[in-house]
N, C-alpha and C positions, 0 to 999 in steps of 0.2 A: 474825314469824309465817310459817311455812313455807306455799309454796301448795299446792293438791292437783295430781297432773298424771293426765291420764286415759289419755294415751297410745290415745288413738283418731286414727285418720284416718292418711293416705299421709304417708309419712317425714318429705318436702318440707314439705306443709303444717303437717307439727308444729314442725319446726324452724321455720318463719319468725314462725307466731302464739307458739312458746313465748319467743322473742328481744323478741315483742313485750310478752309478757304479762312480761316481767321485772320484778321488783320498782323501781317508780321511786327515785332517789336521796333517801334523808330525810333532812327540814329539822332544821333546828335545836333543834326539841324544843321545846314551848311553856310557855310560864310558867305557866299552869294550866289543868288538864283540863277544858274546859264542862262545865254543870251539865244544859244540854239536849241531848243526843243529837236531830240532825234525819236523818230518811230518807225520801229523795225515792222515792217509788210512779209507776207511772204512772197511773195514773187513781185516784180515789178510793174505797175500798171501797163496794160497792152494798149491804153490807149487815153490820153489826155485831153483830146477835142469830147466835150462833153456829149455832145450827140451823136456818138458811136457806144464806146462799151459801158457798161458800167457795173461791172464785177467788183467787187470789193477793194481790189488793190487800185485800181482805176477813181473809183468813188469815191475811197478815200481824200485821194489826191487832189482832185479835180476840182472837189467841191468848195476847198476854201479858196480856189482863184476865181471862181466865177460867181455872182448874182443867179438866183434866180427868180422866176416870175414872184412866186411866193415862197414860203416854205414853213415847218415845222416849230413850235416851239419845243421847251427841252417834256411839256407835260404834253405836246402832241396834238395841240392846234393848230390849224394852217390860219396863218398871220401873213401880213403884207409885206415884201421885197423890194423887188423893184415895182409892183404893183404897188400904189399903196390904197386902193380903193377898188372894187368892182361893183356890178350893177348889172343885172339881167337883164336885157330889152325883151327880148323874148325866152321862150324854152330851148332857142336853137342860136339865140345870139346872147354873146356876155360884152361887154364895155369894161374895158379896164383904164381906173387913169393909171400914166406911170410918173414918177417921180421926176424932177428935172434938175435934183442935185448932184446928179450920179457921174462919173467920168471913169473913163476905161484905162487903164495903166499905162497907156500909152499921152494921156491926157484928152482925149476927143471924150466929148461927154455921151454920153448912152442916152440914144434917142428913143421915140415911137418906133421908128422906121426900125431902128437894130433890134427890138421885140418882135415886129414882125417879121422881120426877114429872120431871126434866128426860127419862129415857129411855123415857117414855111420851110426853112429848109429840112426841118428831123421830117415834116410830115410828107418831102418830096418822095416817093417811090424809086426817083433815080437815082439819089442819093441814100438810099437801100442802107440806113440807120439801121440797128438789132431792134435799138427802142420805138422802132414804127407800130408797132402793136400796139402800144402805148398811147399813140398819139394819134393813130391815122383816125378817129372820129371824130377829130378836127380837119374842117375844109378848107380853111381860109383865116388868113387875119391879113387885117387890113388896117390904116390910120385911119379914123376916124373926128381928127382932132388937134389941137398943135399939142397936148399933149393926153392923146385918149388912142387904144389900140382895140378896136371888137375882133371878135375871134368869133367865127359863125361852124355849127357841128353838125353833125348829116343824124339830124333828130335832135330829142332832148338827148343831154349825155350829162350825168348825174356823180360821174368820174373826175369832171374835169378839172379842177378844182385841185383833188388829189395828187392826180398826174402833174399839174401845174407846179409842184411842189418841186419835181424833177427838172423842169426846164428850164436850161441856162443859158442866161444872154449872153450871143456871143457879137464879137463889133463887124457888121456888115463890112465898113472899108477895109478892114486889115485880111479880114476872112478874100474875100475877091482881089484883095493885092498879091496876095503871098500863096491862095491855093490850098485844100484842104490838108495835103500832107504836110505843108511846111507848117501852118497854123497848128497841125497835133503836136509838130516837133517842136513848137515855139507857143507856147498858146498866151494870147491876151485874153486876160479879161476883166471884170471890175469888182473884183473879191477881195476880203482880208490881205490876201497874199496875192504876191507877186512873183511868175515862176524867176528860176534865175540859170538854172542848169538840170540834162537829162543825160547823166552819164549810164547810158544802157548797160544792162545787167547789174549797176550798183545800189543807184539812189537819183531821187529827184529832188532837188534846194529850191525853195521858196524863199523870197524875201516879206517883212511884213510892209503891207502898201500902208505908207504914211497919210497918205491923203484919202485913208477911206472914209466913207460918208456916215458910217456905223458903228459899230461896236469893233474899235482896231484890233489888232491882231498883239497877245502881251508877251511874244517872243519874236526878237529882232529879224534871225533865220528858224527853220523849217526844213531836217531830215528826213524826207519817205527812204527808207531804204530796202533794199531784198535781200532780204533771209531765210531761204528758203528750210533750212534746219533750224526745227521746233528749238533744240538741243542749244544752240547758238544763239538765240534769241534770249532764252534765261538766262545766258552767262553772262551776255551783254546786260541785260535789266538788272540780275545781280552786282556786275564788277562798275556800273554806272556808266557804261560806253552809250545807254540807248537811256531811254526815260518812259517809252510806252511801249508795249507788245503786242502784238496781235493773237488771233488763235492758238490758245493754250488748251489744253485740255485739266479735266480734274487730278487728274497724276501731275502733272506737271506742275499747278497749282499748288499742288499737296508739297511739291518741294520748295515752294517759296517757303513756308513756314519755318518762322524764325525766322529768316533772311533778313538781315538788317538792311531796312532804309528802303523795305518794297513793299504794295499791299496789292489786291486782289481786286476784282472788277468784276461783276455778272451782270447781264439783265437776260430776261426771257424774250426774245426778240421775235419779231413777223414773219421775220423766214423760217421755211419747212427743208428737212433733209428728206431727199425720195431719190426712187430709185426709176429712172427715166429708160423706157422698152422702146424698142423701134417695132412699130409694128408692121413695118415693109419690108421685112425684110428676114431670112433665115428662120429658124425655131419659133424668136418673137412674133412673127407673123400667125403664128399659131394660137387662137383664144385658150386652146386649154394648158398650150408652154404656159402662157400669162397669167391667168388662174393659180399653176401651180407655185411660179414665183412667189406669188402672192403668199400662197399658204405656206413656204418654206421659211417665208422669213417670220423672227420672233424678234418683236420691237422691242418686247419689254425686257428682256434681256441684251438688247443694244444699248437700251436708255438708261437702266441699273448696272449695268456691267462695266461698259465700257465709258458712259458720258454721267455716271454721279450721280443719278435720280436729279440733275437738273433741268434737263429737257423731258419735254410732254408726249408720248405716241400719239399720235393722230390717225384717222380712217380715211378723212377724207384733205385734199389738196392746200387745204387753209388753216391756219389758226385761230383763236379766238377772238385775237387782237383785229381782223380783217371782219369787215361788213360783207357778208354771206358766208357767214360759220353758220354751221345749223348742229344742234345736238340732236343725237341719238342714230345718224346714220351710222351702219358701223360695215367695215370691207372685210375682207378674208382672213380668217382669223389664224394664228400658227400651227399647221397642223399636217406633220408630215408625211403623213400616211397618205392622207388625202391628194397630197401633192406626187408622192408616188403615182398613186390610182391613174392622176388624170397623165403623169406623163407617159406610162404604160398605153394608153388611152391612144395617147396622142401618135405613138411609134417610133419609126427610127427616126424622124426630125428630132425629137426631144434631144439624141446622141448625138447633133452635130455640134462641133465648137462655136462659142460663143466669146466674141470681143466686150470686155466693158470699160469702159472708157473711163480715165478719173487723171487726177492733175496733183501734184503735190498740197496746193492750200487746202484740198481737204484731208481730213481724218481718215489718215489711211487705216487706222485701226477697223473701222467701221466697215469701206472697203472690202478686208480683206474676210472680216469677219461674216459680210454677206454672200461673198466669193464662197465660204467656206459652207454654208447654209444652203446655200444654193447647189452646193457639190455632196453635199450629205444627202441628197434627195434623186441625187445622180445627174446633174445637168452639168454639162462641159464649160465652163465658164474661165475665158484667160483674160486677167489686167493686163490693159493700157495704157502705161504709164506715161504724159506728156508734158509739157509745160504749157501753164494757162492758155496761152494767146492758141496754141495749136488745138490743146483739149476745147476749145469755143468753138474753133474752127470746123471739126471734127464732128461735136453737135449738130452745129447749122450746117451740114453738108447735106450735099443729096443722100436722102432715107436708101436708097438703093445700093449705097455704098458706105453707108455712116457705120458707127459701132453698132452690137444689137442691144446696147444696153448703157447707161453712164449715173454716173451717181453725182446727184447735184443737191445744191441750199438755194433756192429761190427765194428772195425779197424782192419786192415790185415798190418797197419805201413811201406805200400811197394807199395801207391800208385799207383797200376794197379788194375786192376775189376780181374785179374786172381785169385788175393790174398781176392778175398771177395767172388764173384759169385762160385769158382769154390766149394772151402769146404762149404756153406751155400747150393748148387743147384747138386753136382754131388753126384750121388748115391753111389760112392765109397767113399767118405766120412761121418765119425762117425755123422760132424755135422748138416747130411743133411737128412730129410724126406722125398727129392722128388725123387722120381723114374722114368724118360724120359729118353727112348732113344737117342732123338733129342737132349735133352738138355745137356746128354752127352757129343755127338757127339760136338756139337755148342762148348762148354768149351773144350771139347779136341782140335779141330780144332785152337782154339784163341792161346791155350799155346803151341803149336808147328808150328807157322811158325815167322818168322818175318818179314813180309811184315806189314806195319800198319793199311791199310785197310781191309787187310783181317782178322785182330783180329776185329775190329771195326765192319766189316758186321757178323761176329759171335756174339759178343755181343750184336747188335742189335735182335737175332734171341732170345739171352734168355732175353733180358727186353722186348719183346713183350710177353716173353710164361709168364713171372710175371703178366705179366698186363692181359693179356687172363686168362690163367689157377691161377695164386693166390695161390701160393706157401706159398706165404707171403708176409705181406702187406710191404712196404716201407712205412716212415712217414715223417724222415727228418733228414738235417744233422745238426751235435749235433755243440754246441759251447761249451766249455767245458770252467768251471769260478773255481779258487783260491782265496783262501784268502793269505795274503802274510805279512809278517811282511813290515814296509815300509821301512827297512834298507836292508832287500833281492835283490840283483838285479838279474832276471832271466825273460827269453824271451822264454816265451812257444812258442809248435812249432806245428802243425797239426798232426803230428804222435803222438803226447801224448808222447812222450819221457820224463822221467824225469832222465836227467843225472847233477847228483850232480857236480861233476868236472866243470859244466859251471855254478853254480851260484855260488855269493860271497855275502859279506857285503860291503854296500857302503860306500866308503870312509868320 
């Protein structure tokens, strides 16, 4: 299986991590292909009802139990699901037919009615979803059909499509039988797989659903497990205990080499690492703290140093991969004098401690090393170490008591800046500190028309208010690396998708 090469970062650096990242020598070939596919996560999904989290360990999971409306191919077309046809009646209504071969694991077949009631419920307010951002420019769906579902949006919304991508049907009877908590502990739904058990803090078993209507699932059962130690994860992918890995870094990588019977995985993916400020609150509160942040940290030695010239530094909130990337703006450049200047500037706020928030699944290296850049320039800064579900928590809390800073990967898996800018930058969302009118306005503006320039000169207006005002720093975008058994064959995809149904054992 060929790897992808993204060809980011200085000469030097590619050549030594792509020598490293070379495919290890394969073993002998094994007598027979396992029946369970195991993949080691790092922490355990916080939450398995689709329409609540969807952080990586959750995403994972979830995504090969459930349908959704539509979704991605592996070259990143949005292709039909459970939708298998759509049709615009207007610029503020869509017609979807859905499919009528479908049935939910429970065996009740997947109606109209359970599309709409699944896309009324993320988009209720009271059922206060994370991914409401996402979706709240949808108003309504309704049946329109014995088998047609229209979905009507408050304006054009030129997103929709993308987002659609994320949204999973879930089965209206079982969901009002059982109650939202029991449904996350138990979740049906009409995917590849089948849950089977959620032994909390170890692992989640999936079984593969015999009777899927698609492309089946080509292993019996289905390991998510939590490993929280990087360290523990190779051993297992080395001594054959696991068969895929998650986040590995280029050291780690570099030790595969040689390892008999593993090989390596990259792709340059849609999510951005940045460094998320609260601006309610203590220091951050202060434009010219923010500023200085800004100017203490040096991307290009986070991205050469510590991540292998595989990832990209970025200025502004998006990557290239995302519809409203613009070239040539560019934010605060590394430069610590300057960052002196303004916190001098700024006074004794600049010396008060400062909390920043972070979780084990990411790269503590990074962490600690912005910890460390940000304390060279004199700001007080102590990690908060927590585990996922808390570190979320944490985030979305009241700005008035939240951390004054956290370090996050954002993907929105829907390839437009609507799906990133708007829940991280509008004040109406849980996941957002900043509070602008303008910036608002500017996000509201992009997700209601569909003209293409006119989304593009609105998001020009918020990657300038990033770089001016310092919301939050942008760093770069991530390349995301697997370890992989070498008889695996699977082609990661920029959305971070991991759907089991498209990998196998090689012949």
């Amino acid at each position: 299986m060929k790897r992808l090469r993204t060809g980011m970062g200085r000469a030097a650096a590619i050549a030594g991590v792509g020598l490293a990242l070379a495919f290890a020598a394969p073993d002998m070939g094994r007598a027979q292909a396992p029946e369970t596919l195991v993949i080691d996560l790092v922490n355990e999904p916080s939450s398995l009802d689709p329409h609540m989290q969807w952080n990586p360990d959750s995403y994972y999971v979830y995504r090969n139990i459930f349908d959704n409306m539509v979704t991605r191919s592996d070259d990143g077309e949005i292709v039909p699901q459970v939708a298998e046809s759509w049709e615009y009646v207007s610029e503020t209504q869509v017609a979807f037919t859905i499919r009528d071969d479908i049935t939910f694991h429970d065996g009740e077949p997947l109606t109209p009615e359970d599309v709409a009631y699944s896309v009324n419920r993320i988009i209720d307010p009271d059922f206060a979803s994370p991914q409401l951002g996402q979706f709240n420019q949808i108003t309504n769906a309704q049946v329109t059909g014995e088998n047609e579902v229209t979905l009507t949006t408050d304006g054009a919304y030129p997103v929709l499509l993308a987002q659609l991508v994320k949204l999973s049907i879930v089965p209206e009877h079982y969901v009002e039988e059982v109650g939202d908590e029991a449904f996350n502990e138990a979740p049906l739904g009409s995917g590849p797989y089948v849950f089977e058990e959620w032994q909390r803090g170890v692992q989640v078993t999936l079984a593969a659903n015999e009777d899927y209507w698609s492309t089946p699932g080509p292993f019996e059962q289905v390991e998510f497990r939590a490993v929280p130690e990087a360290s523990t994860r190779m051993a297992n992918l080395q001594s054959g205990a696991s068969h895929l890995i998650v986040t590995i870094d280029p050291d780690q990588a570099a030790q595969l080499q040689g390892a008999a019977g593993v090989q390596v995985l990259d792709v340059l993916t849609e999510r951005v690492g940045f460094l998320g400020l609260n601006p309610q609150r203590g220091p951050t509160a202060d434009p010219l703290v923010r500023e200085a942040i800004a100017h203490a940290i040096d991307k290009d030695l986070i991205v050469e140093a510590l991540l292998g010239g595989f990832d990209r530094p970025v200025d502004i909130m998006l990557s290239p991969a995302h519809f409203g990337w613009i070239d040539g703006i560019t934010g605060p450049g590394y430069d610590p004098e300057r960052a002196r200047a303004l916190l001098a500037e700024a006074g004794d706020i600049a010396e008060e401690p400062m909390v920043f928030a972070t979780s084990p699944v990411f790269d503590q290296r990074i962490v600690q090393a912005l910890q460390q850049m940000l304390s060279e320039v004199g700001l007080n800064v102590e990690i908060e170490m927590t585990d996922m579900s808390t570190y979320l928590n944490r985030v979305r809390s009241d700005p008035a008591e939240g951390p004054h800073m956290n370090f996050g990967r954002w993907s929105c898996a829907c390839q437009d800046a609507d799906g990133v800018l708007f829940p991280l930058l509008h004040s109406g969302s849980s996941w957002s500190n900043w509070e602008s009118p303008e910036t608002d306005a500017a996000l509201e503006r992009a997700r209601s028309t569909l003209d293409e320039q006119e989304r593009l000169d609105a998001y020009s207006e918020v990657h300038e208010t990033v770089v001016s005002e310092v919301p939050l720093v942008p760093l770069y975008q991530a390349a995301i690396l697997y370890g992989a058994d070498s008889d695996l064959e699977w082609q990661p995809t920029p959305n971070e998708s991991m759907f089991v149904n498209r990998m196998s054992w090689s012949e």
